[in-house]
C-alpha positions as CSV (number, residue, x, y, z in Angstrom):
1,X,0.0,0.0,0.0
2,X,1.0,3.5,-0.6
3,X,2.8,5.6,2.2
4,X,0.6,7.9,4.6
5,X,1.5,11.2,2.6
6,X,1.2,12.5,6.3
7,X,4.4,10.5,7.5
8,X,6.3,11.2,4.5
9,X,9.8,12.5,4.9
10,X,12.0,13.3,2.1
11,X,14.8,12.0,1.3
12,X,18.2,14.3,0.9
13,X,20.4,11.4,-0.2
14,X,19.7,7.7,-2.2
15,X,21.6,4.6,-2.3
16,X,22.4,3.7,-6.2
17,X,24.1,0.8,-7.6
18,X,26.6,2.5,-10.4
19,X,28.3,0.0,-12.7
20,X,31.9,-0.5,-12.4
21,X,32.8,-0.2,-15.9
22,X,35.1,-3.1,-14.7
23,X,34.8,-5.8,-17.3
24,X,37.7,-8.1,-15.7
25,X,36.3,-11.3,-15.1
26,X,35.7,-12.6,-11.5
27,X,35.5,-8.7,-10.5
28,X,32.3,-6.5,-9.5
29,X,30.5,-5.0,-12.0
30,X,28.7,-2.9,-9.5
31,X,29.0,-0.9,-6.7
32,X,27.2,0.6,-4.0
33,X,27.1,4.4,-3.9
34,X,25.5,7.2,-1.7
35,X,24.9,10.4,-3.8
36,X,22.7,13.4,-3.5
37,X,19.1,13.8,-4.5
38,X,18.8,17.1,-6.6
39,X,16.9,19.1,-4.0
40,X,14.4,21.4,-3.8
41,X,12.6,19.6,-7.4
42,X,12.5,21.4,-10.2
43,X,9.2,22.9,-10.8
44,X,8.1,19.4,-13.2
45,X,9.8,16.7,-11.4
46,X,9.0,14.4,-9.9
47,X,10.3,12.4,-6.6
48,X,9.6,8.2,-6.2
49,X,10.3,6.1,-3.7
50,X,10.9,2.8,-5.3
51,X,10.1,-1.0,-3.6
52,X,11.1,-3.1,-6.4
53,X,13.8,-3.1,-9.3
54,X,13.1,-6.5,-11.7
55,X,16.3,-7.0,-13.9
56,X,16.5,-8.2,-17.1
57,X,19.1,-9.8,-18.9
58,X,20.1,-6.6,-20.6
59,X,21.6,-5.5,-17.5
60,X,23.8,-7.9,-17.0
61,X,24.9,-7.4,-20.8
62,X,25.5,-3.7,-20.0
63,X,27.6,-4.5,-16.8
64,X,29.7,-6.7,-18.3
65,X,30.6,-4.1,-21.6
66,X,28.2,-6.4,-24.0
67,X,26.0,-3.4,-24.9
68,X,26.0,-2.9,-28.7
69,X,25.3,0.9,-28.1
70,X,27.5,3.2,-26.2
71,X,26.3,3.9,-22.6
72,X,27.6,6.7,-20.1
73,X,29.8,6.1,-17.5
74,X,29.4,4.1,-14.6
75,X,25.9,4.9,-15.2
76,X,22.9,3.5,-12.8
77,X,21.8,0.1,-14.3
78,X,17.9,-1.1,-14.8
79,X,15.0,0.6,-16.2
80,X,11.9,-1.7,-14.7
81,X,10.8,-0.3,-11.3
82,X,7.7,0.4,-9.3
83,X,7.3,2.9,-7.0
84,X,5.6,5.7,-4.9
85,X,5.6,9.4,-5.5
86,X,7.1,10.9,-2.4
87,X,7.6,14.6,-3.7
88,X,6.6,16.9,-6.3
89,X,7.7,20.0,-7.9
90,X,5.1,23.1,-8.0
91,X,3.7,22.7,-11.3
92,X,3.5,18.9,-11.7
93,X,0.0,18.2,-13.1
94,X,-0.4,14.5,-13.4
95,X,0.6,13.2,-10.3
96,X,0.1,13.0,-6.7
97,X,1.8,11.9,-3.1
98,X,1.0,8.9,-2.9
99,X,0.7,7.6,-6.7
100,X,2.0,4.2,-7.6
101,X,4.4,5.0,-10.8
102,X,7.6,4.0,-13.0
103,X,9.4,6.0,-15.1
104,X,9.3,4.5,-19.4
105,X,12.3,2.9,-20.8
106,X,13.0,5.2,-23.7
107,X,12.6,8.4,-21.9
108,X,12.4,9.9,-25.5
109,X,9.7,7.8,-26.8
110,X,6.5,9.2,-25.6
111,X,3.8,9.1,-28.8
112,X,6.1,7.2,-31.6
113,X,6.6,9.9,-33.5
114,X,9.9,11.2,-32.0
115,X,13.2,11.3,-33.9
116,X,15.8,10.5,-30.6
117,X,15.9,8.2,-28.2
118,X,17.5,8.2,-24.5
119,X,17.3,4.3,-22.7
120,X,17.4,4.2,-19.1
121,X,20.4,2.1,-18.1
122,X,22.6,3.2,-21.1
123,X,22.0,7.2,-21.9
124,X,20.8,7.6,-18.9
125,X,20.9,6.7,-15.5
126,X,18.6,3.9,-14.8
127,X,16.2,2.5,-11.8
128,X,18.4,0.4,-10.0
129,X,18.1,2.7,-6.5
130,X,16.3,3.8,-3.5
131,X,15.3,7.1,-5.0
132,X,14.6,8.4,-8.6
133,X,13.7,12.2,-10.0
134,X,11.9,12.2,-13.6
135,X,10.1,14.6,-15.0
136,X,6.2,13.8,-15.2
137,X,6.1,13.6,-18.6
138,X,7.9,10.6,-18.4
139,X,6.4,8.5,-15.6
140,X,3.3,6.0,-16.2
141,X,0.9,5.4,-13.4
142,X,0.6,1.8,-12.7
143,X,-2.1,-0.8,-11.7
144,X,-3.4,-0.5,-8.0
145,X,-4.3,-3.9,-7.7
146,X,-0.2,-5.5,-8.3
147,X,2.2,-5.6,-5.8
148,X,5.4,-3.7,-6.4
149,X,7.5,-6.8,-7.2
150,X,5.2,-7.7,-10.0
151,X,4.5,-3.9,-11.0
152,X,8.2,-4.2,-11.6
153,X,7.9,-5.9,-14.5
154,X,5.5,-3.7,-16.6
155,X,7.8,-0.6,-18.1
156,X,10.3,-2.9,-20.3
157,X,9.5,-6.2,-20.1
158,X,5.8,-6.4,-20.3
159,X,5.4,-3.5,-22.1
160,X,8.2,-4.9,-24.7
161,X,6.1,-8.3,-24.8
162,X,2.7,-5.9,-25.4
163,X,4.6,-4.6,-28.3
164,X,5.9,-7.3,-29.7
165,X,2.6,-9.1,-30.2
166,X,0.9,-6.6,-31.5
167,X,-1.2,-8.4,-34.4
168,X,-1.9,-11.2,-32.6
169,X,-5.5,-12.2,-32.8
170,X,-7.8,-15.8,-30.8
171,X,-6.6,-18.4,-33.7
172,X,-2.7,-17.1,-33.9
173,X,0.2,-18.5,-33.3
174,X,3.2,-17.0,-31.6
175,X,6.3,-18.2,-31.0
176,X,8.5,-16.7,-28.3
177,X,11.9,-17.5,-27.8
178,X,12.7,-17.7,-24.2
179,X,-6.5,-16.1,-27.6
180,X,-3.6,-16.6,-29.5
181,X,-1.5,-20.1,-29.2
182,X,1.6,-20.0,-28.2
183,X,5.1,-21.6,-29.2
184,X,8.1,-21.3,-26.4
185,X,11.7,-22.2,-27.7
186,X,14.5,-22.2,-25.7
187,X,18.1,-23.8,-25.1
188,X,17.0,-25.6,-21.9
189,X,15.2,-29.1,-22.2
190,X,14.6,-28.7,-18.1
191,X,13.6,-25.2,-18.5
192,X,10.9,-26.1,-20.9
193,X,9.7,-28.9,-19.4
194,X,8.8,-26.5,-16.1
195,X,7.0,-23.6,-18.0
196,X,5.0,-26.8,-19.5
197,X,4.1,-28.1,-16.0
198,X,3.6,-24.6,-14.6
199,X,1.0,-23.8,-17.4
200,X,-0.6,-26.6,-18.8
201,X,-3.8,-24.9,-19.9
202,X,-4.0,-24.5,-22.5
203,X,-1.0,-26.4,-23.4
204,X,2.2,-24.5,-24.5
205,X,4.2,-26.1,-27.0
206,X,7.9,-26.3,-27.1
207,X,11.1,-26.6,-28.9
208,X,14.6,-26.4,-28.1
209,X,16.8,-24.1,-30.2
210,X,20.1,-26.5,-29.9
211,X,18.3,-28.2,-32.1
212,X,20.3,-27.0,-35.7
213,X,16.9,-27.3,-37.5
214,X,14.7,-26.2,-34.9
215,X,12.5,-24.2,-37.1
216,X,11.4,-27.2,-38.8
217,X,10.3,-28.9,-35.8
218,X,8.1,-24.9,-35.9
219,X,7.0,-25.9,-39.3
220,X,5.8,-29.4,-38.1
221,X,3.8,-28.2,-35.3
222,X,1.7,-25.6,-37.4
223,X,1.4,-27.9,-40.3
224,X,4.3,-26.3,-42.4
225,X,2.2,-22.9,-42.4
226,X,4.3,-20.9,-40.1
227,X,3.9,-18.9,-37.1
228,X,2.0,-15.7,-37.3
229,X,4.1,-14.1,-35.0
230,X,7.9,-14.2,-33.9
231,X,9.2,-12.7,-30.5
232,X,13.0,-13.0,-31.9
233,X,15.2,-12.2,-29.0
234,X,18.8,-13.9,-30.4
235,X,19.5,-12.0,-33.1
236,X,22.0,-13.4,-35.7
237,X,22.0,-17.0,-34.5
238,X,18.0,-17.1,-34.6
239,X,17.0,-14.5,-37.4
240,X,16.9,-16.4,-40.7
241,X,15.9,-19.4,-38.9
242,X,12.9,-17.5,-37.4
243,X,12.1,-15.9,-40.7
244,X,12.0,-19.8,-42.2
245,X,9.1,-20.7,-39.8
246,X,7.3,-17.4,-39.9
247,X,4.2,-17.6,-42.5
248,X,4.2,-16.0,-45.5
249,X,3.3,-12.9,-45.1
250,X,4.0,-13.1,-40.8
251,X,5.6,-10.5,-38.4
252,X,9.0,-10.7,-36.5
253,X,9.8,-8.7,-33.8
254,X,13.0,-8.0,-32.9
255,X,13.1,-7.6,-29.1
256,X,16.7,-8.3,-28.0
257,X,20.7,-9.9,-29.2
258,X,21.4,-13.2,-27.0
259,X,23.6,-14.6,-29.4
260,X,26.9,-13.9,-30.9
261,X,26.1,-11.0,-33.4
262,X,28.0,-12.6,-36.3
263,X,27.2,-10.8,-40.2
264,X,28.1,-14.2,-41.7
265,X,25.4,-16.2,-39.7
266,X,22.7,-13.5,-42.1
267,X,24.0,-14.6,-45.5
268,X,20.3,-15.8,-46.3
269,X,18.7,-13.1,-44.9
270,X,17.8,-10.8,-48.0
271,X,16.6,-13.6,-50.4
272,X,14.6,-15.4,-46.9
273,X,12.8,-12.0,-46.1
274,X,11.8,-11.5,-49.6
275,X,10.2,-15.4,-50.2
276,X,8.9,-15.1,-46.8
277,X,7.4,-11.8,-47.3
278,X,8.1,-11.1,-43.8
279,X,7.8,-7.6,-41.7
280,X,10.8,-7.3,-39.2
281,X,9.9,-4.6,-36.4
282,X,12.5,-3.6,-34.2
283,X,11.3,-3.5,-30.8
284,X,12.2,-0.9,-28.1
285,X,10.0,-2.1,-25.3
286,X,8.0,0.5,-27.0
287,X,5.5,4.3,-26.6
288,X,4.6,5.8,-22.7
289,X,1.6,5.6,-24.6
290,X,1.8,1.9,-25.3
291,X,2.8,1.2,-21.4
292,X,-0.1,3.3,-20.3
293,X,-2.3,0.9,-22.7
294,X,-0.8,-2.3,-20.8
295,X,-2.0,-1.0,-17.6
296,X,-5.2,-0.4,-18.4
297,X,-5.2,-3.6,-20.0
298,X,-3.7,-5.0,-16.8
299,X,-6.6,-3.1,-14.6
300,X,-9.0,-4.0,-16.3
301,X,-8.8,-8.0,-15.6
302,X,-6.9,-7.5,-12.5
303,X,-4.7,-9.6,-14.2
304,X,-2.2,-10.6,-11.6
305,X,1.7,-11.4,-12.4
306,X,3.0,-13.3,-10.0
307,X,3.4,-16.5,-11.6
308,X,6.5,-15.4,-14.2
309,X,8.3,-14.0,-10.9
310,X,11.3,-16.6,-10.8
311,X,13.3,-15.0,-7.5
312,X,13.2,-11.6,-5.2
313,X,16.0,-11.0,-3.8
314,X,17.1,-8.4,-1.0
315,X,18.1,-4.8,-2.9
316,X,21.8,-5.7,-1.3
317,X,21.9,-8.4,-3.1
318,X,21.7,-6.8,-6.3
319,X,25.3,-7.8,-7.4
320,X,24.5,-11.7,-6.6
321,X,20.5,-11.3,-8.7
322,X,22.7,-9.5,-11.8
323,X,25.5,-12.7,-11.9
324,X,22.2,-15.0,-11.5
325,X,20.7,-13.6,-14.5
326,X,24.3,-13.8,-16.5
327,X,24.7,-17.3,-16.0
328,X,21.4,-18.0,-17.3
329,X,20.1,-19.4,-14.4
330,X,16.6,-17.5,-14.6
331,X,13.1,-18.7,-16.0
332,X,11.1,-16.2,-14.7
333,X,11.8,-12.9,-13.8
334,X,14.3,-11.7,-11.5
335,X,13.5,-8.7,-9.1
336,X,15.0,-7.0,-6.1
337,X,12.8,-5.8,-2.9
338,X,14.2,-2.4,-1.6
């Protein structure tokens, strides 16, 4: 529940985790600093207590210098958070003490129509801290009726998973790589075999992408039609093969780069977009307008979240929950409790 706006105190100082910049194996990659809040707020800012920070494996990528875009310096990783407004400045319209809010990923990104870009985590400082300031204009109000672990996980990885099936329609098929019927591929026989048991209704299918001619096994299990939709997360490694089991005519989007970005490894991709007809959309966990569409969404259903929450652990622990998430350990999401 929100804080008692009577018993509020504000804050003059924040804990953050800053990245090391230290990409030396076996060393930290983060480290834990006290800093100063910038004090009295600027007439549109905004000040937000936050209770969870759910990580994604992009942060771990960033802290160990995989990022394929430059990022600032020992910058503040993460950029999914929940939290409460503790402050305002004297002209912020939109929100109140007590509101339940997280800032958007692209802080740039508001209606689509922008020409820039600024990501939390990499041109900006992110959410992995006690304390944020954002302007208003780039906070989202979230659903009342989550708690803040699982509100954690709406600003760039739900909202990047509402993009990326945008399309999809009762009767389609999607395949994710990690209504509408769903295919879930993934390098991990043992990790399949528990998102199977864990939601058997209806039943998900599954292949493994070790397989070298996984997307055939796709083709077999929609009748060598295709999927409608792709969720591509890999990159290079996955992209023509995902193209091959798309259906004519079918929708990839590009959501992240697991695998080793190799130009050789796309040597089919030209002539396999073309036969395939396919549409490849890049995916930047998307709009503040397409996050505030989730939560409605979300609100609407009262559609809880809890059951992709893998581990929570401790906000001290935050070096530990970032080297889980690099080893691949994860099959839900991973979040920290501050």
């Amino acid at each position: 529940m929100p804080t008692n706006p009577q018993s509020i105190t504000v804050p003059t100082h924040r804990h953050a985790w800053r990245r090391t910049d230290d990409y030396t194996p076996g060393t930290a990659k983060i480290k834990l600093i006290t800093e100063s809040l910038p004090l009295p707020l600027d007439p549109t800012l905004v000040l937000v207590k936050i209770h969870a920070v759910s990580l994604n494996y992009r942060d771990a990528n960033i802290a160990h210098g995989g990022n394929p875009w430059p990022v600032i310096p020992n910058g503040i990783l993460g950029n999914d958070a929940s939290g409460e407004v503790i402050g305002v400045g004297d002209k912020v319209k939109d929100f109140k003490i007590g509101d339940r809010v997280a800032p958007v990923t692209d802080t740039e990104l508001i209606t689509g129509r922008e020409s820039g870009r600024s990501w939390l985590a990499a041109n900006e400082d992110g959410v992995m801290a006690d304390y944020i300031v954002f302007d208003e204009s780039r906070l989202v109000k979230l659903p009342v009726h989550l708690d803040w672990v699982s509100a954690a996980t709406i600003p760039c990885a739900g909202t990047t998973a509402w993009s990326a099936v945008k399309g999809a329609r009762p009767g389609k098929t999607v395949l994710i790589q990690a209504g509408a019927r769903v295919i879930l591929s993934s390098s991990s026989d043992e990790k399949l075999v528990k998102i199977k048991e864990q939601y058997p209704n209806p039943p998900i299918l599954t292949v493994n992408y070790r397989n070298p001619t996984w997307h055939e096994e796709v083709l077999r299990l929609t009748s060598g039609v295709g999927v409608d939709i792709v969720v591509e997360n890999g990159g290079a490694p996955s992209l023509v093969q995902s193209m091959k089991c798309t259906r004519r005519g079918g929708v990839i989007s590009q959501v992240g780069y697991l695998g080793k970005q190799d130009p050789e490894l796309l040597e089919q991709l030209i002539p396999t977009i073309i036969d395939r007809r396919v549409v490849l959309r890049g995916i930047n966990a998307g709009t503040k307008y397409d996050t505030e569409d989730l939560c409605e969404a979300l609100s609407a259903h009262e559609t809880q979240l809890d059951d992709i929450i893998d581990k929570v652990y401790p906000f001290s622990q935050a070096e530990e929950a970032l080297q889980f998430i690099w080893d691949g350990r994860q099959i839900g999401k991973v979040v920290l409790r501050v």
